[in-house]
C-alpha positions in Angstrom: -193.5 23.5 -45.7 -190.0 24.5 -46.2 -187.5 23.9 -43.7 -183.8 25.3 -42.8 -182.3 22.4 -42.5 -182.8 21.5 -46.1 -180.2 23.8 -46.6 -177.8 21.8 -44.5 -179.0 18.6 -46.0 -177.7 20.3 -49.3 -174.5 21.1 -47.7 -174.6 17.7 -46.5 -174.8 16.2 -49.6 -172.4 18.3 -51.6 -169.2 18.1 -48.7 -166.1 16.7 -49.7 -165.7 15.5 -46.3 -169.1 14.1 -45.9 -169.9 11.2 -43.8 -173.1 9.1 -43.0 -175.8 11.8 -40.9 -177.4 11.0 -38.4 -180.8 13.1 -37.7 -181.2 14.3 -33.9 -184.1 15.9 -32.1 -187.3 15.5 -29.7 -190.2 12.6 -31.9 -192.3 14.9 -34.0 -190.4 17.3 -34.9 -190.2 16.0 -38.7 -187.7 14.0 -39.2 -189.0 11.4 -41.4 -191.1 14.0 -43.5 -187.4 15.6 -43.7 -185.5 13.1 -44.8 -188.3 11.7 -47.9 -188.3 15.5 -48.7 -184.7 15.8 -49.3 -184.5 12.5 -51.3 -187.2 13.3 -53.3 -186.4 16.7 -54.3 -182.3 16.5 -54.4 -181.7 12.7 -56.1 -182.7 10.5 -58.3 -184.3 8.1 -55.8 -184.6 7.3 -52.7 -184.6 3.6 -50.5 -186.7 4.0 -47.2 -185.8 0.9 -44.6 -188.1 1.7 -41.2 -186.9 -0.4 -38.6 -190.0 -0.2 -36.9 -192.6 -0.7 -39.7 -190.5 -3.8 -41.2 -188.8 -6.2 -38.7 -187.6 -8.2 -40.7 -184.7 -6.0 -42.0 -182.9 -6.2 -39.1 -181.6 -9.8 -40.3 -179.6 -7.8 -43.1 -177.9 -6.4 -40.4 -177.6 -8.7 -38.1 -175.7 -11.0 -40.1 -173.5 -9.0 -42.6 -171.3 -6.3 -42.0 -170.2 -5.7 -45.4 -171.8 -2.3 -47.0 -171.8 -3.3 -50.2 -173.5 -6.9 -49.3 -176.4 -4.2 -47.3 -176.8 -2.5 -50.7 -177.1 -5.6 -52.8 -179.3 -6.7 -50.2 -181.6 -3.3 -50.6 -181.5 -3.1 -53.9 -183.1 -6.4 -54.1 -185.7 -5.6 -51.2 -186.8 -2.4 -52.5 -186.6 -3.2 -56.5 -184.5 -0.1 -57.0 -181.1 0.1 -58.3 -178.6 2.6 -55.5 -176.2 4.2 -57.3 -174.0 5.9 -55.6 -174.5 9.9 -55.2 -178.0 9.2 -57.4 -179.6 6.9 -54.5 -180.5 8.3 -51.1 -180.5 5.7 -48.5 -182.6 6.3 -45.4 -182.4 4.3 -42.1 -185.5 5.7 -40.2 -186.5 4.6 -36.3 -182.8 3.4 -36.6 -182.6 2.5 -32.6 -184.7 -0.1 -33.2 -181.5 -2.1 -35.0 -178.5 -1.7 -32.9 -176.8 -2.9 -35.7 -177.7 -0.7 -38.4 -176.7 2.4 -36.5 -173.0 0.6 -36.0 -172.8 -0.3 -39.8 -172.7 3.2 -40.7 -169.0 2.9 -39.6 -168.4 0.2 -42.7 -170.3 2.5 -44.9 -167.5 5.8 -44.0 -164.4 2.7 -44.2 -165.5 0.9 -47.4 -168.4 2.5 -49.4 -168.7 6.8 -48.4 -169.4 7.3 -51.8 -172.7 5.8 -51.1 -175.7 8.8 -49.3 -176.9 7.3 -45.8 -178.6 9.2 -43.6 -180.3 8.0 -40.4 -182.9 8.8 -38.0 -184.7 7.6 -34.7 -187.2 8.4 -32.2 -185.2 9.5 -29.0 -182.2 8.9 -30.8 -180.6 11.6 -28.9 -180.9 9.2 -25.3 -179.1 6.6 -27.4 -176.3 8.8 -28.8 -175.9 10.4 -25.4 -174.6 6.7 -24.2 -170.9 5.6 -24.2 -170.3 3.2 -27.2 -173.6 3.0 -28.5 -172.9 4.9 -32.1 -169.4 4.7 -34.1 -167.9 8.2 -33.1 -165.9 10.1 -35.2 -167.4 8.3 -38.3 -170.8 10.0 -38.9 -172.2 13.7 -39.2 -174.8 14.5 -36.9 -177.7 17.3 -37.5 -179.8 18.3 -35.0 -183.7 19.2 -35.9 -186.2 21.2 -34.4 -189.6 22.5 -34.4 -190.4 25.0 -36.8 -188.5 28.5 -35.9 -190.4 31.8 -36.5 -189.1 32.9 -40.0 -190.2 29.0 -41.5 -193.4 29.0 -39.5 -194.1 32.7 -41.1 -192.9 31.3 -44.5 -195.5 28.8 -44.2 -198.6 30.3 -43.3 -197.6 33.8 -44.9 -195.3 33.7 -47.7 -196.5 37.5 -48.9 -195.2 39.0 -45.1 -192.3 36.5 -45.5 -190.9 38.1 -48.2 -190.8 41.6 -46.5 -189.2 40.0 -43.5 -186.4 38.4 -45.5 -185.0 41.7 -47.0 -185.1 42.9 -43.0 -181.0 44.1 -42.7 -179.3 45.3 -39.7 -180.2 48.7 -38.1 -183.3 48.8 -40.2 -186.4 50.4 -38.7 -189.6 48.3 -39.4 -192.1 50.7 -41.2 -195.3 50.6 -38.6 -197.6 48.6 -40.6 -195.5 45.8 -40.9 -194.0 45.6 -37.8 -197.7 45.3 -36.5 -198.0 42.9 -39.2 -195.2 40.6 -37.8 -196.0 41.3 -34.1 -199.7 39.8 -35.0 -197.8 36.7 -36.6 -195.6 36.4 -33.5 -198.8 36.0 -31.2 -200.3 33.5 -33.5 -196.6 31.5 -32.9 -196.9 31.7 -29.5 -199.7 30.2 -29.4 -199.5 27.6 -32.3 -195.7 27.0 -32.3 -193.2 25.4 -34.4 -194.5 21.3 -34.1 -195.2 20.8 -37.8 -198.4 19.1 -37.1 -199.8 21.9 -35.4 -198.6 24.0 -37.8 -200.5 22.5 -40.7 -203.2 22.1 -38.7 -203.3 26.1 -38.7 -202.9 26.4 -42.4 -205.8 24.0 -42.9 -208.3 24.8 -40.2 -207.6 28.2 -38.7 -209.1 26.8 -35.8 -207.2 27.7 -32.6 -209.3 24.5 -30.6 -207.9 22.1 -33.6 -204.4 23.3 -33.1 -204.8 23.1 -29.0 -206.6 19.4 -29.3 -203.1 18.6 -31.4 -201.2 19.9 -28.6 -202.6 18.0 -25.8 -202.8 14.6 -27.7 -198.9 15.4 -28.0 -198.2 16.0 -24.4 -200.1 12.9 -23.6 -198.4 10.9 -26.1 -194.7 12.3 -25.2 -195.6 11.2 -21.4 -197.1 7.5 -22.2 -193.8 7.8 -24.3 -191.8 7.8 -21.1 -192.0 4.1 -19.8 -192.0 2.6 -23.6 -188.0 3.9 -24.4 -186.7 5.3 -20.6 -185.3 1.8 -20.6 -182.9 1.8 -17.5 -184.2 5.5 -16.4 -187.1 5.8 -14.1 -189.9 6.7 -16.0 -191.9 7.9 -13.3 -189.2 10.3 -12.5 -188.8 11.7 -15.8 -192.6 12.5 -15.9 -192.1 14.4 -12.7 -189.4 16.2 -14.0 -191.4 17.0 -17.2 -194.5 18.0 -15.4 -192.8 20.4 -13.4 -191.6 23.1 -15.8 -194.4 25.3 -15.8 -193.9 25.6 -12.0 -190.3 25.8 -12.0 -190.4 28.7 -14.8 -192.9 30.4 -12.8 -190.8 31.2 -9.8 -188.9 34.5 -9.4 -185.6 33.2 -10.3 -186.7 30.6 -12.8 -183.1 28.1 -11.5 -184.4 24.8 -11.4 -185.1 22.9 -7.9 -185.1 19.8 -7.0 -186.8 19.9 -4.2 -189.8 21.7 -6.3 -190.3 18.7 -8.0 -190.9 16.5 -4.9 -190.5 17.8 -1.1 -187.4 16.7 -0.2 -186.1 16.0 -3.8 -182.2 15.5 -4.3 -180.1 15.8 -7.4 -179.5 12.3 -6.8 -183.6 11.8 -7.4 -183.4 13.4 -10.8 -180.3 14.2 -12.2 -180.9 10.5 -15.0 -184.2 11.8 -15.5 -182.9 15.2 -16.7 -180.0 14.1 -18.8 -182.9 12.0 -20.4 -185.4 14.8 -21.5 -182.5 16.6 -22.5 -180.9 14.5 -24.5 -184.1 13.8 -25.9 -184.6 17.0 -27.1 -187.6 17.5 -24.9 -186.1 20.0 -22.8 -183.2 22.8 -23.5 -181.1 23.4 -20.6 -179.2 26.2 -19.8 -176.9 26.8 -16.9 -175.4 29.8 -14.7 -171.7 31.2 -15.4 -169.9 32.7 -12.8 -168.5 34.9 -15.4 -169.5 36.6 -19.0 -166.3 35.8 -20.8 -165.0 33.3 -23.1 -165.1 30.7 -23.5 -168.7 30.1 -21.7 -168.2 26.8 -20.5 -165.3 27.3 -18.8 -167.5 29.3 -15.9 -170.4 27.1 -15.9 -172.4 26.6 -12.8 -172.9 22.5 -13.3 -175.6 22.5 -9.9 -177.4 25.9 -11.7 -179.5 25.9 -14.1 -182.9 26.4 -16.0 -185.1 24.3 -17.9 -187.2 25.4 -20.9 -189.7 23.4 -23.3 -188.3 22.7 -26.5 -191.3 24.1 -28.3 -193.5 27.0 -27.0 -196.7 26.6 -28.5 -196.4 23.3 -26.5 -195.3 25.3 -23.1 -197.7 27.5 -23.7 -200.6 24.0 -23.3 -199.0 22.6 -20.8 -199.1 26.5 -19.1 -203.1 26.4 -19.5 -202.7 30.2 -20.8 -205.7 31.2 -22.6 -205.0 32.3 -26.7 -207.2 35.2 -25.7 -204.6 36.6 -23.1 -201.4 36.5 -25.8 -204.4 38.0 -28.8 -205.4 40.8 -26.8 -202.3 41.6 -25.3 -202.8 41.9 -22.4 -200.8 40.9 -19.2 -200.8 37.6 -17.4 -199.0 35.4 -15.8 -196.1 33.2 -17.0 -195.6 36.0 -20.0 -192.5 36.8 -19.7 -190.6 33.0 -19.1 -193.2 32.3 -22.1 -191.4 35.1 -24.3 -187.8 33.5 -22.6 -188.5 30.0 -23.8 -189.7 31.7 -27.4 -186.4 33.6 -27.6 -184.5 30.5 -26.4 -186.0 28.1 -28.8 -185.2 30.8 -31.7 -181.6 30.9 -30.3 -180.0 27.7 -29.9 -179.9 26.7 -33.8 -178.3 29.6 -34.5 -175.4 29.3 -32.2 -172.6 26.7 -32.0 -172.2 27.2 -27.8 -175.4 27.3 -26.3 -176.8 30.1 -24.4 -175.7 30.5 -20.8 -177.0 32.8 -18.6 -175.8 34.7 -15.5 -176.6 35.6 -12.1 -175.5 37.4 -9.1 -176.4 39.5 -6.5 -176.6 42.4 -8.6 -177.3 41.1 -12.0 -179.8 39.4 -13.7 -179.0 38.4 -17.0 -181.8 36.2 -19.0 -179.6 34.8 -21.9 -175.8 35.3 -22.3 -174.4 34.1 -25.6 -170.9 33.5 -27.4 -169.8 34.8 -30.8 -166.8 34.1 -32.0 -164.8 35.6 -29.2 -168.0 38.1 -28.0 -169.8 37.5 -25.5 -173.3 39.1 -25.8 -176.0 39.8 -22.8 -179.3 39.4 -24.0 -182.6 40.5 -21.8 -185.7 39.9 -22.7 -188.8 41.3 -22.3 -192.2 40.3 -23.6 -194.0 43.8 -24.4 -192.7 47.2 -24.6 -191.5 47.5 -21.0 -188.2 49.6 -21.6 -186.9 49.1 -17.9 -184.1 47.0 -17.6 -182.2 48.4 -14.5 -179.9 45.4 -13.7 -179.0 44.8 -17.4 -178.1 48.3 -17.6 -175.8 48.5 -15.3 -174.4 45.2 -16.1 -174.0 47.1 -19.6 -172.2 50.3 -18.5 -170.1 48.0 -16.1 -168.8 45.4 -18.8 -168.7 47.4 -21.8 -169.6 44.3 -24.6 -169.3 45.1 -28.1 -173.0 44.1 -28.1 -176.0 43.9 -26.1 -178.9 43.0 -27.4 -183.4 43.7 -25.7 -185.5 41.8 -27.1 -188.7 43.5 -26.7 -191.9 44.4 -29.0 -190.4 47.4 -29.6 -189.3 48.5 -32.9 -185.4 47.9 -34.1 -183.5 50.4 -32.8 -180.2 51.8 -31.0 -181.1 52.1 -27.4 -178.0 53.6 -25.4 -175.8 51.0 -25.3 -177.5 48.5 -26.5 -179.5 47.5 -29.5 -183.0 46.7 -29.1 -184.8 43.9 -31.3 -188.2 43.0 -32.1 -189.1 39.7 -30.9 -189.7 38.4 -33.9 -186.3 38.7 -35.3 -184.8 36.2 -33.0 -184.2 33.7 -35.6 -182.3 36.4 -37.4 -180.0 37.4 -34.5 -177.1 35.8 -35.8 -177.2 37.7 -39.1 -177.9 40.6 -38.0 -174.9 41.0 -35.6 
């Protein structure tokens, strides 16, 4: 299946001012699949070194520092000749060699003209810590689950097509906006982990896909105590296991004290800054104000957590396929439309969503482009009231405001209302 980061990768390889990459994001996503992909397909070759499947490279690390000794070294290993530009060179489950992930350092100094890229399961926790990667001397690229327009691409390459020539202020002719609403449920309920995803193009079986699901849930929490390492495993399960619950109270902010009676920050707060940084969970905090720059008004004790993939959420939720098929209304629908949106959202934008909340707002997302500052609101069927982001609109004036809804694309008042499934095109469309 094709993914969007390709692109980048291409961008990647072709930069004048291009570095070692390191590969982020939560384990499954694709990584590996990504990275053999891009060597196939874009060089000559490519050298695979898994750190976890073959131990014994670690020693070529462990006692030279000198790139061009690693490459001689490779070379020999692999029986291929890396020529520089020509030869991909992939470190994969790279925090399993703490020296490997430091040599890319030598590799920007003395030999950038050589391609490395690297990746890692919770790579992320290990990047989050002080000193533990050369900063300054690698390019990083996050990677996600499959977003709507690749997971449409993949199982529907014929509606595809109609929904890349979609432009701004376009109204959707009626069959195929009911045509990419249908493909929207099916999302919701499959999501964007490539696994499940193939699973769908294969099977069509709904019970295949959901069996995928919860064997990946189970594996991300006996995940926890192998890699939390100093962190509190047991903690960080709580913390994961609770975000159904938090979601589904009225205000959605996170609590501590919802994830154990008398719960503290001081409980949790490691366990958090783990999931997050392990791309498990997207977090998104309170401003005291809708201006620019967003992080200067963050709220740092206010915030949300989301799932980092829906179809996932939507497992863990036990919400029946039938509900989101039939349309019809049930609980948790609308923070299961939030964390779509959300997960649509943050590869688009550089600063991550915010949102705001006061005591007459409610704003679900608030995002910054450029200079703008957009409210977004969000609504999971074709509910047009909106009262608080309304007013919120008339009061602040932004040069846009966008409803997300599963109502056609159209101007709405002030603001512009946009089908759900254009989400992943909300960038470029503004």
């Amino acid at each position: 299946m094709e993914r969007n980061a390709t692109e980048l990768l291409v961008k990647w390889k072709n930069s004048v001012n291009r570095k070692p990459l390191v590969l982020k994001g939560a384990r499954q996503v694709g990584k590996t699949w990504l990275m053999k992909d891009f060597g196939q397909r874009f060089y000559t070759n490519f050298i695979y070194c898994n750190f976890d499947e073959n131990t014994d490279l670690k020693s070529i690390f462990e006692t030279n520092k000198n790139p061009h000794r690693i490459i001689e070294l490779l070379s020999l290993i692999s029986g291929e000749k890396i020529i520089p530009g020509k030869t991909l060179i992939i470190f994969d489950e790279v925090q399993e060699c703490a020296e490997a992930l430091n040599c890319l350092k030598y590799f920007k100094e003395k030999a950038n003209d050589y391609h490395v890229i690297a990746a890692g399961s919770l790579l992320g926790t290990l990047l989050s810590q002080p000193k533990s990667y050369p900063v300054g001397m690698v390019n990083l690229l996050h990677v996600y689950p499959l977003t709507f327009d690749e997971f449409l691409k993949a199982i529907n390459p014929q509606l595809f097509k109609y929904f890349e020539t979609i432009k701004k202020d376009q109204t959707i002719e009626i069959a195929f906006h009911n045509l990419l609403l249908d493909a929207l449920n099916n999302y919701l309920i499959i999501g964007g982990m490539p696994e499940c995803v193939d699973a769908w193009i294969r099977e069509q079986d709904p019970k295949a896909v959901e069996s995928i699901q919860k064997e990946l849930i189970e594996f991300y929490e006996n995940d926890f105590s192998k890699h939390s390492g100093k962190i509190n495993s047991g903690r960080i399960l709580m913390v994961f296991r609770s975000i159904v619950s938090q979601l589904a109270k009225p205000n959605e902010k996170f609590m501590y004290g919802a994830v154990r009676e008398g719960g503290r920050a001081r409980d949790f707060e490691e366990a958090i800054e783990w999931l997050v940084s392990a791309g498990m969970l997207n977090r998104v905090y309170n401003v005291v104000k809708t201006e620019h720059p967003l992080k200067a008004f963050e709220k740092q004790n206010e915030f949300k957590l989301f799932f980092f993939d829906t179809g996932l959420l939507k497992t863990m939720a036990g919400i029946d396929n039938g509900s989101i098929l039939l349309k019809s209304d049930y609980q948790f629908k609308g923070q299961l439309a939030e964390n779509y949106v959300l997960q649509q959202l943050i590869p688009q934008f550089d600063v991550e969503p915010r949102y705001f909340s006061d005591k007459n707002s409610e704003i679900d997302f608030v995002l910054q482009y450029g200079s703008e500052i957009i409210p977004v609101e969000v609504k999971a069927g074709e509910d047009k009231s909106a009262p608080s982001f309304k007013r919120f609109v008339v009061k602040n004036k932004p040069k846009y405001a966008i409803r997300f809804s599963k109502l056609n694309y159209k101007k709405d008042g002030n603001f512009i209302n946009v089908p759900l499934y254009l989400t992943c095109k909300t960038a470029s469309l503004l």
